[in-house]
Structure formats: C-alpha cells, structure tokens
C-alpha positions in Angstrom: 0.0 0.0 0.0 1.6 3.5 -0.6 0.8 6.3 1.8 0.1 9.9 1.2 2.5 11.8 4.0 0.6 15.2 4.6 2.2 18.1 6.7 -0.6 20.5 8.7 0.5 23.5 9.4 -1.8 26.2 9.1 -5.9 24.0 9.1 -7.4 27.0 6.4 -4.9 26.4 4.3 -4.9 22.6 4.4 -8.6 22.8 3.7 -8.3 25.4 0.9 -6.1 22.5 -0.4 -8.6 20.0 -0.1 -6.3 17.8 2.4 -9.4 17.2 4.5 -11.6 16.3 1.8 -9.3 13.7 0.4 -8.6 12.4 3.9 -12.9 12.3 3.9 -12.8 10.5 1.0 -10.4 7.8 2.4 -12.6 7.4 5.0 -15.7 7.1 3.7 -14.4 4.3 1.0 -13.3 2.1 3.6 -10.0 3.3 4.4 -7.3 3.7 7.1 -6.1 7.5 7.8 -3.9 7.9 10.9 -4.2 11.9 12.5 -2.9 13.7 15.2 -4.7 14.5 18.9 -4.1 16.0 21.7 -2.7 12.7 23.4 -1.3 10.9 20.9 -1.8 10.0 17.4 -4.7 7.8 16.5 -4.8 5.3 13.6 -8.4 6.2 11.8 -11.5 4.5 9.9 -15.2 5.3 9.7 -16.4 3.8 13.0 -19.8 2.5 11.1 -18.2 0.1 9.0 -17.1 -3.1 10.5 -14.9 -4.1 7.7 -13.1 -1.0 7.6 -12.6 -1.1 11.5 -11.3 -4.4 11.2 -8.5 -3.1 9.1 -7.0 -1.5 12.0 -6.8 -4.6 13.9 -4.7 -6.0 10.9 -2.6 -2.5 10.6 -1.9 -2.6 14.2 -1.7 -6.3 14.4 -4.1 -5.5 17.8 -6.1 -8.2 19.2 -9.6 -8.2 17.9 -10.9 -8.5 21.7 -9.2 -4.7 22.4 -11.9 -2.1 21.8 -11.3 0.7 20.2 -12.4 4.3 20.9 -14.8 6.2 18.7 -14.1 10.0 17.6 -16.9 12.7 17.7 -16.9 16.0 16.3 -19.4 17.5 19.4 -20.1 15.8 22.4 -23.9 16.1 21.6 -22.7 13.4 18.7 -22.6 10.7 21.7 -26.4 10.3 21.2 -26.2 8.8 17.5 -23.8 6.3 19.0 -24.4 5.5 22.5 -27.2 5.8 26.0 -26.4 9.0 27.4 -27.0 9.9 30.8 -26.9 12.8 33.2 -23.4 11.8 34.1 -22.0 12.0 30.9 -23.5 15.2 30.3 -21.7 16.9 33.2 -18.7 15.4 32.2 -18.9 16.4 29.0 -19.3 20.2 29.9 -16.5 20.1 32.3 -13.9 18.1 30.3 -14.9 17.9 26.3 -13.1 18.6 24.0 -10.5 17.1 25.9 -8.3 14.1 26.3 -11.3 12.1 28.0 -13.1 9.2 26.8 -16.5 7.7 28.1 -17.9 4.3 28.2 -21.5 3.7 27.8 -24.1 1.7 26.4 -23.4 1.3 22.8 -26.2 2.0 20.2 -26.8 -0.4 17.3 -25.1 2.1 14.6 -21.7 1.0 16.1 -20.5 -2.2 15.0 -19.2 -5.6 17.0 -16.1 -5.2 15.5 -15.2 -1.3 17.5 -16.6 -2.8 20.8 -14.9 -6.1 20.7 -18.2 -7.8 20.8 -19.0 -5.7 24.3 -22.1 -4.2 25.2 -20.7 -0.7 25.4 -18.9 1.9 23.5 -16.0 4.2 24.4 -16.9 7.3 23.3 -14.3 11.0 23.1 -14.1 14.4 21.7 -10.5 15.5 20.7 -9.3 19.2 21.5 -6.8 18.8 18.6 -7.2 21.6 15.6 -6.1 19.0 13.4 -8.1 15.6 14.8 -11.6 18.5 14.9 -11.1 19.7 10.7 -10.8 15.8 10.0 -14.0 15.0 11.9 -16.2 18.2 11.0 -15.3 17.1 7.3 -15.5 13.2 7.5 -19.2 13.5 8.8 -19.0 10.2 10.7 -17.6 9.0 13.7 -13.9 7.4 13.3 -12.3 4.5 15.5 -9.1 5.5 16.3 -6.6 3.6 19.1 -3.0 4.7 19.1 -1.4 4.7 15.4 1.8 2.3 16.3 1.8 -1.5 16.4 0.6 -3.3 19.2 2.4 -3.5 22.2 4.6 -1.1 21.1 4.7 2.8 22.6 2.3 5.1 21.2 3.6 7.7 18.5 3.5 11.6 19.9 5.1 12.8 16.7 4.6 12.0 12.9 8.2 10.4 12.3 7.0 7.8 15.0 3.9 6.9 13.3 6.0 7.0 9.4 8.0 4.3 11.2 5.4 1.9 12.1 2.9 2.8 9.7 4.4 3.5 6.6 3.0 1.3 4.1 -0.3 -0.3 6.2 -2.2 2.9 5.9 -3.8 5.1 3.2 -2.6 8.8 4.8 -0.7 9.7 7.4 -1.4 13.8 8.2 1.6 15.2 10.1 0.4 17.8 12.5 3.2 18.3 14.3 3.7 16.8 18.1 1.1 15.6 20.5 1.2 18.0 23.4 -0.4 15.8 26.5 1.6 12.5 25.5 -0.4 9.6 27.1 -3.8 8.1 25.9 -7.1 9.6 27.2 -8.3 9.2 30.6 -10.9 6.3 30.0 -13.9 6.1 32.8 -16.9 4.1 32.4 -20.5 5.3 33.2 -22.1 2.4 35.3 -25.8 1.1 35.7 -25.9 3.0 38.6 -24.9 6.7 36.9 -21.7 6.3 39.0 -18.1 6.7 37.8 -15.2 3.6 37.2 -11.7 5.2 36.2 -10.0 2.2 33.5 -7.4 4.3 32.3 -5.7 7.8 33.9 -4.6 9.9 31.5 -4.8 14.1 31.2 -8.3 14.3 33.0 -6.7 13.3 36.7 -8.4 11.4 39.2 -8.2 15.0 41.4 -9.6 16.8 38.2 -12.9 14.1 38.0 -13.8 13.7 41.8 -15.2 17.4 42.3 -17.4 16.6 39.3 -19.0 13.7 39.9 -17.8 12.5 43.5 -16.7 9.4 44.4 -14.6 7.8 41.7 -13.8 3.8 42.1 -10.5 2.5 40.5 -10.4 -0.2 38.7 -8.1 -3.2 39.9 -6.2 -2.8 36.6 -5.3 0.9 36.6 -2.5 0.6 39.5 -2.0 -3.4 38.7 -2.7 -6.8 36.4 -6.3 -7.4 34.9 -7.0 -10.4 36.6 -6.8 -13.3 35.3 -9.7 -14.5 32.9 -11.0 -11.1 33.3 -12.3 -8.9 30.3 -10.9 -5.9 29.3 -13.9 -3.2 28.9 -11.4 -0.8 27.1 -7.8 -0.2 25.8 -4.8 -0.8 27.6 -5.8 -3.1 30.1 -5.0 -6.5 29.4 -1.7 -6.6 27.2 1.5 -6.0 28.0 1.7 -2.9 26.5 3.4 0.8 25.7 6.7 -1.3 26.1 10.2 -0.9 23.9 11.8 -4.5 22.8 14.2 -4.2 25.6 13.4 -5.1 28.8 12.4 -2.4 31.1 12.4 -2.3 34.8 11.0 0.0 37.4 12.9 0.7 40.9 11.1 1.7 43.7 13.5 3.1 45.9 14.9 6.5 46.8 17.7 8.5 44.2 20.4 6.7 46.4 19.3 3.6 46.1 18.3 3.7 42.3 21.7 5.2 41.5 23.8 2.4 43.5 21.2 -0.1 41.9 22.3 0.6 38.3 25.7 1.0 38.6 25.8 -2.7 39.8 23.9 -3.8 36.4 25.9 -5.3 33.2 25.7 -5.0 29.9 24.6 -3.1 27.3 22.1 -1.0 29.6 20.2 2.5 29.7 18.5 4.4 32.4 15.2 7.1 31.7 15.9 9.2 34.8 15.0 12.6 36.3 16.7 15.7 34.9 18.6 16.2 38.5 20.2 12.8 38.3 21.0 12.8 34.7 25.0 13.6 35.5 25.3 11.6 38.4 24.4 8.6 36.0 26.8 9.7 32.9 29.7 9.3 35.3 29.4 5.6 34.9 27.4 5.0 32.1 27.9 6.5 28.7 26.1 9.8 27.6 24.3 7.8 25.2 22.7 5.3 27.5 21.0 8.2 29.5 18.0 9.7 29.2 16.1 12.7 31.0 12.3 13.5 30.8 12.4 16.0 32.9 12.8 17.2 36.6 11.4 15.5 39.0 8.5 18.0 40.2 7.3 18.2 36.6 4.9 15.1 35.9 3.5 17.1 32.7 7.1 16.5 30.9 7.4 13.9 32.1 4.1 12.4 30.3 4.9 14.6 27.0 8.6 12.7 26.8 8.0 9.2 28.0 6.6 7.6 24.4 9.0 9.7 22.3 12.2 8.5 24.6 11.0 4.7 24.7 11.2 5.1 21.2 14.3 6.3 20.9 15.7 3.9 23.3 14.0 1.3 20.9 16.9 2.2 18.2 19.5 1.6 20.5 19.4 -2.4 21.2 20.0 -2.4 24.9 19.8 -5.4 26.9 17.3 -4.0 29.7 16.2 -0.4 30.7 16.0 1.1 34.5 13.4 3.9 35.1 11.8 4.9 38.3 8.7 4.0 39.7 6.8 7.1 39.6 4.3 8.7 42.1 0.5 7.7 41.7 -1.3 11.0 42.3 -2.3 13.5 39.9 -0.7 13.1 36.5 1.7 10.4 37.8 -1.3 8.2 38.0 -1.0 7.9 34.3 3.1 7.9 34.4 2.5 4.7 36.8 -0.4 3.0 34.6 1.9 3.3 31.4 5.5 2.4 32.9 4.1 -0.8 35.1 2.7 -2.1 31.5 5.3 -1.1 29.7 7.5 -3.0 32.5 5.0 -6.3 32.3 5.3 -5.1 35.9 8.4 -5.6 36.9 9.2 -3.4 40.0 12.0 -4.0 41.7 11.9 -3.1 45.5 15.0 -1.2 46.5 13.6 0.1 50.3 13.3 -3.6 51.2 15.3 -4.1 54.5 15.9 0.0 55.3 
C-alpha cells in the first residue's frame, strides 16, 4: 500500500487545499487514515463500517478482543452512538473537547467489531485543531486507538507513526507533536450513573472527583487485569506501551536507584529525572541516559515518555531502569503506562531499610 504523508500546518490552508476532503474520502471508502490529537496519534476509519474497523486490527496487528475508541466532532454526537445519561453530560461540559473518553451503552449504529463484541462503547471528543477539521469534514464517527503497532509505545510525533505505519495505511497527516503524551483518561459510566476510572490519562483522578464524587479504580489501573478477566477498554489487558528491551521499574529513593544501576551489566540505559541525569553519565555513557524532565514536573514527564522509549528502541539495549513514579495527579497515568510497559516488573529497593 503506498501512503500519502501530509504536513498540517496552518488548518485553512490545508482545507483550501482540499487535504481534509481527500482524507474524507479515504474514510468514507473504507480506508485507514492515521491523525494527530491531543494525546497521541490515532490510527483512523469510519467507526460505522465493521470491515473498515477491522483493518486497523490487521494495521496494528491489535487483538480483535481490544476495543477501540470512537471520535466525535461535538459531544452532543454521543447520542447517535451510544445511551447517554446525566453523568455524561456533566462530564462532558466540564472536560470535552479534551483528552477524555467515556464508556456507555453502545447503540446499534456502532458495529461488533469497534466494541470487541462488548455491550458498550467508548466514546471521546478530541481538543486537537487537526483531529476536529478531519471529523467536521468526515461527517461520521472514526475509530481511532494509538497509530503504532501493538504493544509497542504510542507515536507523539509524525516520524514515529511513518516508522510503524508507513505502508499499512492510506494517509498519514503530520500535525506536528502531541502535546499531553499519554492516551485519554478512559472512565466508564455504570448502571448506577456512578463513575469507574479504567485508564488515567490528562483528566486526573483529582480533576474528576469534584465533578462527579466518588470515583472507584479499577483493579487494573494501579495493577494486572486479573486473570480471565475482560478488558472493557484499551490498555488493560496486554503488556503494553513497552520498547523490545526489557524495562524495569525501581522503587527506591535517588540513592538507592543510583547504586542499583551501577551494579547492572551489559549493554544498559537508564530514563531518569533531569537532577540525576550527571550523576548517572559518570558511569554509564552519555548515550545510554535519558532525561524526561525534573522530577516535580509530571507534565514533561508524560509529554517525553513515548517519544524517549522510542528512541531507546533504536539503541538495542539489553534492559532499561526507570523509576517507579508517584500515583497522584498526573503520575497516575506515568505509573499506569511504565508498570505495562515494564510487564510489571518493579524492583523493590527500600526492602530491609
């Protein structure tokens, strides 16, 4: 398959050019066009056709039992595609457009093959310039997980999503990078009008609980699905976010993780704070360390976490050493992707202190 590579800079100008219509088009005959949000990019086909959505299962090489999320232009489009209720309504004024996505009771216009065969829908409204022109013109909903191949980190920048999906897509539009850098916060509405968090993300747990109250975590957020248990949206059951190499998580103070990796062989990288970054170069080589930013700012941290396993993914190491981040505001999400992309391997460096 050859793909059209299109750079956004300026959105009147891409539509004076007819960029969006063509990208329409695409859509609307069945095929795959991969776009940028405020998260991270998303891999896109018309949400109403089951055979097109099935061709970003085989794209992605996804498991058809992972459900994807479905694009609207307005949040009053949630009607056409799923039962609304007061809940999601005062969600939706508080957080939409934004990097939030709802589960609900799906509506017979959205096929098996988006929901995984489940009951419900996950429904959001992107904030991006670029992801809002492509749905206002498409005129239809658009399934859209994470535009890299499964398993592997999700793209925050254009030359990411070129490397995976080069080739297995129709269009990819280039819109420059993603500026949140994790997946939407997922929560799911329950039977009860009451509020389940399956995935942290940009909307924090401390950002949903004035809202609507009471917020329950799901087991899998800060931990494993359980065993035999079904996965009601993305990111919960695979091992997943995760370079080639190995990557391990140390929970322990700077000391500790510091002494911890200098003991480790082989052909190993660290993804540190900005304030340790030196102290680690003076027995590893510049090349094998990696900053995302001081410790006090989560927000970097999220923004540089995808693009940096990424980079690390060029490199061949033999195992990667991070540390285990904090689980409140933002770092709820840092903890959610680093434990998956771990397999949840945390090593325990306070033991006997």
């Amino acid at each position: 398959m050859k793909t059209e590579i299109v750079k956004i800079d300026n959105i009147q100008q891409a539509a004076k050019q007819g960029f969006f219509d063509k990208a329409r088009d695409i859509l609307q005959q069945g095929g795959l066009v991969v776009f940028p949000t405020e998260t991270v990019y998303g891999l896109g086909a018309d949400a109403t056709d089951a055979a097109a959505a099935a061709k970003i299962y085989a794209a992605k090489g996804r498991p058809s039992d992972n459900p994807l999320i479905v694009h609207i232009a307005t949040p009053a489009d949630a009607v056409l595609y799923a039962e609304t209720s007061p809940l999601y309504w005062r969600l939706a004024e508080r957080f939409m457009p934004g990097p939030l996505t709802v589960i609900m009771p799906v509506k017979s216009s959205i096929p098996q093959t988006v929901t995984a065969g489940l009951s419900t829908v996950a429904l959001r409204c992107p904030s991006h310039p670029v992801a809002r022109a492509l749905l206002q013109a498409a005129g239809r909903p658009i399934a859209a997980p994470s535009a890299n191949l499964s398993g592997s980190p999700s793209p925050t920048c254009a030359a990411h999503v070129i490397d995976d999906m080069s080739g297995r897509v129709d269009m990819i539009i280039d819109g420059g990078d993603c500026d949140v850098g994790v997946e939407s916060t997922i929560v799911k509405i329950e039977a009860d009008d009451t509020l389940t968090l399956l995935r942290p993300g940009g909307i924090t747990l401390e950002m949903l609980e004035p809202i609507v109250g009471t917020v329950r975590i799901a087991e899998a957020v800060l931990g494993a699905l359980p065993e035999g248990a079904i996965a009601v949206s993305p990111g919960m059951k695979y091992r997943h976010y995760a370079p080639k190499a190995p990557v391990y998580l140390l929970d322990g103070s700077s000391a500790q993780i510091v002494e911890y990796v200098k003991a480790q062989h082989g052909k190993i990288a660290v993804l540190c704070y900005e304030e340790l970054l030196e102290e680690f170069k003076t027995f590893l080589p510049a090349d094998r360390c990696f900053s995302f930013g001081k410790q006090t700012d989560v927000q970097h941290q999220a923004q540089q976490l995808f693009y940096l396993l990424r980079e690390m993914d060029k490199r061949d190491f033999d195992a990667i050493y991070a540390p285990l981040p904090p689980t409140s505001g933002l770092g709820m999400a840092l903890y959610n992707r680093m434990i998956r992309a771990a397999a949840h391997h945390i090593i325990d460096l306070k033991k006997g202190n």
